[in-house]
N, C-alpha and C positions, 0 to 999 in steps of 0.2 A: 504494500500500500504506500503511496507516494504521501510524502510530507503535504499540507498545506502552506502554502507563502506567507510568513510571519506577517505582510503589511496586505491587506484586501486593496484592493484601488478604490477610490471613493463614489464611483457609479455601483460602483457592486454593493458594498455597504449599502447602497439609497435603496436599489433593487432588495435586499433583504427587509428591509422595512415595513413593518407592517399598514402606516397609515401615508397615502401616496395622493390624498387629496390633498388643493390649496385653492389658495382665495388669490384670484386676480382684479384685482381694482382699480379703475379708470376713472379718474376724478376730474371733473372738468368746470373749473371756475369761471365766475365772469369775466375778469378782466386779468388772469396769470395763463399761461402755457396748461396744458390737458398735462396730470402726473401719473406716469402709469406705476405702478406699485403691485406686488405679490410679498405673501407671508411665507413663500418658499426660500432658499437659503443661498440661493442664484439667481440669476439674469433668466427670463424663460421668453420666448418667442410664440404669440400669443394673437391669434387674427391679423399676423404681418406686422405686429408692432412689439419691441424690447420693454417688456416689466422689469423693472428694479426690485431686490428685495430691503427690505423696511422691516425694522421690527417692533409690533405690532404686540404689546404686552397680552391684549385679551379682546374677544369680539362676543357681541353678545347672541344671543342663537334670535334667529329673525324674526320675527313675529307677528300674523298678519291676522285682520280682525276684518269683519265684515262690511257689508255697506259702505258709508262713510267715513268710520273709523278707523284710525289712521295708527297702523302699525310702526313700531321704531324700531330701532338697532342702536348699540353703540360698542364705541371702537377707542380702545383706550394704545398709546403706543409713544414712542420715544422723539421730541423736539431734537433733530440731530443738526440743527444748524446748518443744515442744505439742503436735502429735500422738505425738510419741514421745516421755518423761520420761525424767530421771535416775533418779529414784525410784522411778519403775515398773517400771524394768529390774531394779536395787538388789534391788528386793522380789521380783524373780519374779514380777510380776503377769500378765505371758503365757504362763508355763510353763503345759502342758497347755491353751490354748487350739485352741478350733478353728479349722481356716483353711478359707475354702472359695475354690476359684480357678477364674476363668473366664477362656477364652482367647478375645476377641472382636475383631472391626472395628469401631474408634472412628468409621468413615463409617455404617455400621451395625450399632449395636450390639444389635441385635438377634440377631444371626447370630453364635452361639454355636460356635466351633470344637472346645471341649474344654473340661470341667468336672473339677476334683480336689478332693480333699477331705481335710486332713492336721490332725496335732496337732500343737503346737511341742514339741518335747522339753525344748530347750533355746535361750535367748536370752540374749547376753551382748557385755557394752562394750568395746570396745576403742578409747581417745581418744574421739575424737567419732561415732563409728560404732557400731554393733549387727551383731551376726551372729548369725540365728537359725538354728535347723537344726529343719526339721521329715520328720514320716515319718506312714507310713500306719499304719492301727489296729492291726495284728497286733502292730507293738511292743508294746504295752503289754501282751500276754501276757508277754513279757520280764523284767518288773520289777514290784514288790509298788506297788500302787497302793491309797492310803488317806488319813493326815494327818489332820488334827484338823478340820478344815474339809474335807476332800478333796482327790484332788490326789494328789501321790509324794511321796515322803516322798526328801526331799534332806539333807546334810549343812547348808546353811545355811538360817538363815529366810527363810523367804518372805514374810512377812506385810511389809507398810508401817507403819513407826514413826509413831504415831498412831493409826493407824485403828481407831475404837470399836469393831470387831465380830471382829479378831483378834487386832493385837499388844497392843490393851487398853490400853496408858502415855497416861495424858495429858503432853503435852508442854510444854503452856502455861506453865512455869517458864521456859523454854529457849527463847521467842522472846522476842525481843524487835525496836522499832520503833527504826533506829539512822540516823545520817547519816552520809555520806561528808565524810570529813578531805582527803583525799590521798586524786587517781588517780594510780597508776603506770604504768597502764597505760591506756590510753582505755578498751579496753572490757572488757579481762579480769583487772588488777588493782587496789586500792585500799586502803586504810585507813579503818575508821569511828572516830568520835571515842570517846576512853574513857569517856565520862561514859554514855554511853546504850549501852555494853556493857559490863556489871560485870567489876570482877578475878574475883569469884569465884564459884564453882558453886552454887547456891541449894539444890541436892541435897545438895551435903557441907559448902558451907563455906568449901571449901579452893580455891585458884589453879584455873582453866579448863586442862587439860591443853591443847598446841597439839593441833592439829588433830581436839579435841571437834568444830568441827563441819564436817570433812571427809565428804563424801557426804550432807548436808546442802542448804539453797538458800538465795538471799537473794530474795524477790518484792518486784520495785519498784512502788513506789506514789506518790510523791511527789516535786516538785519542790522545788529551793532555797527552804527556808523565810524568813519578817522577821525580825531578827534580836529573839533573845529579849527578853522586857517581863515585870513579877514581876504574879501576881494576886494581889487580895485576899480572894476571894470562889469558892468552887465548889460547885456542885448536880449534879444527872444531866444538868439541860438546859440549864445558862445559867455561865459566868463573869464575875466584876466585877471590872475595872478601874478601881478609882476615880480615879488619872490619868489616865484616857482621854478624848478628848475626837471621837469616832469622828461623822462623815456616819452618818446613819442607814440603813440595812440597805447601806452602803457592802462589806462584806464575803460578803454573800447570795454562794452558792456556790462557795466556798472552803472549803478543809479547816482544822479549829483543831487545833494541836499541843500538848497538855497535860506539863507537863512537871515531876514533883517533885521536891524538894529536895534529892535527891541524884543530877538527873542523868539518870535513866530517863525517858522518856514513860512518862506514866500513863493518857491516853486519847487517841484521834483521834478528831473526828466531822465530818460534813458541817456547814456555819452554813446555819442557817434565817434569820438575822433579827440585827441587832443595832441597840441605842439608842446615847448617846452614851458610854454606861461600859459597857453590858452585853451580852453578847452569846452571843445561843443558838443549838444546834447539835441534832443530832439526839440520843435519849439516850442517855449509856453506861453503862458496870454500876456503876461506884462511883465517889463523892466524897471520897473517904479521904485523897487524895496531900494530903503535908504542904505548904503552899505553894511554890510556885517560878518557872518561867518557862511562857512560851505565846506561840506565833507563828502567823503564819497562811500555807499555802501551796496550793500546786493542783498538780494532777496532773502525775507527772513522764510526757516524751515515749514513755519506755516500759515506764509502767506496767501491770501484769499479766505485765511478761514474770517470767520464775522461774528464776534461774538457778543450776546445779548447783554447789558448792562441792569441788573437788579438793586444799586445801589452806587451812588457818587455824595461823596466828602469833598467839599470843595475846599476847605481849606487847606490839606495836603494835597491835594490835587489823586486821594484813594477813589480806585475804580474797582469792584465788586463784580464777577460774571457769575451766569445764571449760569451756562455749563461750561463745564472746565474744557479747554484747550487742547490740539490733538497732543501737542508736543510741551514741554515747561517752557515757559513764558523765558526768555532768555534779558541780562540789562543790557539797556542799550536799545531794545528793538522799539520798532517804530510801529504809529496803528493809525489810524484814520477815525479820528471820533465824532461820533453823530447821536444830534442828540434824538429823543423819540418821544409818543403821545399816546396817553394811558386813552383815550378817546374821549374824554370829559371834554362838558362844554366851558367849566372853570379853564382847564388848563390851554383849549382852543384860545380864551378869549388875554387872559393874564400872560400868558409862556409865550405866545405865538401869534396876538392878536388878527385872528384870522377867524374868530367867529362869523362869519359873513357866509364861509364856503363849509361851515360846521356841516357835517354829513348824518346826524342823530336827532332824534326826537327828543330835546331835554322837556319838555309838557308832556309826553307818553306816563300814566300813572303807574306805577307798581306792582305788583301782585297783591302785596298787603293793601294797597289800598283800595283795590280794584272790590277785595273781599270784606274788607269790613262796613261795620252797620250802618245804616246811615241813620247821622245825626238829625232826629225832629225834635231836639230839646227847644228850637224858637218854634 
């Protein structure tokens, strides 16, 4: 009798398996990209279109009621800061999407068990999770369905702080390109230095309230920068360092850190090329920053990630993330901060004044108040 091979290959394993069903989900929102999603442990090819796999804590078994009556689902599963945002939850951007579900054999996914077809009612965070609840069409006879854009009309906004085609705010006062002083934590707390995050709100004037930019993110971009050198020279496409004495295109494919006189970066661009004092990058919008400093650095290990902000100290300049980081947080690196909006109409009208383009029903009553007694004491 011949040995069996110490290691099985891992389609074999799957084939030995006893339960070979999965949930493929097509989620298709108003105004984001269709996200295709499976609770299987791989990428699966599915009506000519690639599911992603997600992991999906628990889903609730389906449940469907007669007539009228409007059966729900709900789907509890992981905020992983790219397929699924902070911001996008924040905003409501999956309320009233469609879901469509198919219940298939990942050995053959062909052979379709069962197909459903639901709207989300509601999707909301709790820590690092989402719990959506969706139901079938007749709900929506239930409740006035309209909004400025379309959609239901909810007590808070829905719209995403920025976006040019609802919430309308340009934001671009309110980021800014900062470095890390202090980790506190490897990968979920830290400090950026003060100089490249102002004391004060360029909106009023006045001190950054803490936790301005709570529900916000910081997206990292860059590694430990050289340490600063003063320029004498700036265009769109070239800075002069007349103490420089630089290897000719010695810096070709590095990032140049701009950086004026009080502190802030004033531009990043990619270097195309540099001489022995000069050195050009790709172009940026303006030349304007009073002189200062400039360093050069390259990409940090996990740059593109975006990560959610649950709390900001403004006085040290401590930033708090909702989920930890792929890699520890490295000093020196650089992130792109922005701030965000819990969807209240206080914070639309005080943080942001932009109450005008609010996307919420703040007169929608309650549920407590929908249900309590009414007063005939006059």
């Amino acid at each position: 009798m011949t040995s069996r091979p110490g290691r099985i290959a891992l389609d074999e394993l799957r084939m030995a398996r006893g339960k070979r069903l999965c949930h493929m989900i097509k989620v298709v929102p108003i105004s984001l990209p269709p996200l295709l999603l499976t609770d299987h442990d791989r990428e699966l090819t599915f009506d000519g279109e690639v599911y992603s796999p997600i992991s999906f804590g628990s889903m609730s078994a389906d449940r469907r009621e007669a007539a009228f009556r409007s059966g729900n689902q709900e789907v509890v599963g992981s905020i992983d800061g790219e397929t699924i945002t902070l911001p996008q939850l924040d905003a409501n951007r999956y309320r009233g999407a469609e879901v469509r579900i198919a219940v298939i054999d990942w050995q053959y996914p062909w052979v379709v068990f069962a197909r459903h077809r639901k709207w989300i009612r509601s999707i909301v965070r709790d820590g690092s999770t989402f719990i959506g609840t969706m139901e079938g069409r007749s709900q929506s006879l239930q409740r006035p369905s309209a909004g400025r854009f379309g959609g239901s009309f909810t007590t808070n906004c829905t719209y995403e702080l920025g976006d040019p085609t609802t919430c309308k705010k340009d934001i671009s006062q309110w980021e800014f390109l900062a470095q890390v002083k202090t980790v506190i934590d490897g990968r979920r707390s830290f400090e950026f230095w003060q100089n490249n995050f102002p004391t004060n709100n360029p909106a009023t004037g006045t001190t950054f309230l803490d936790n301005f930019y709570r529900d916000g993110s910081v997206e990292w971009v860059y590694g430990p920068s050289t340490s600063g050198e003063p320029w004498t020279g700036l265009t769109t496409t070239t800075l002069t360092d007349s103490a420089a004495s630089w290897t000719t295109d010695e810096h070709v494919g590095k990032y140049l850190l701009i950086v004026d006189a009080g502190g802030l970066v004033h531009a990043d661009a990619l270097v195309t090329g540099n001489t022995a004092t000069v050195v050009t990058f790709e172009e940026i919008d303006s030349a304007s920053a009073t002189p200062g400093l400039y360093g050069f650095t390259e990409a940090s290990s996990i740059a593109g990630t975006v990560s959610p902000i649950v709390s900001h100290v403004h006085s040290n300049r401590q930033i708090d993330l909702l989920i930890p980081t792929p890699a520890t947080i490295e000093v020196g690196a650089w992130g792109i901060l922005r701030p965000g909006c819990d969807g209240l109409l206080t914070t639309c009208r005080i943080s942001f004044a932009n109450q005008l383009n609010f996307g919420g029903d703040p007169f929608a009553p309650s549920s407590v108040q929908i249900i309590e007694p009414v007063d005939d004491s006059a």
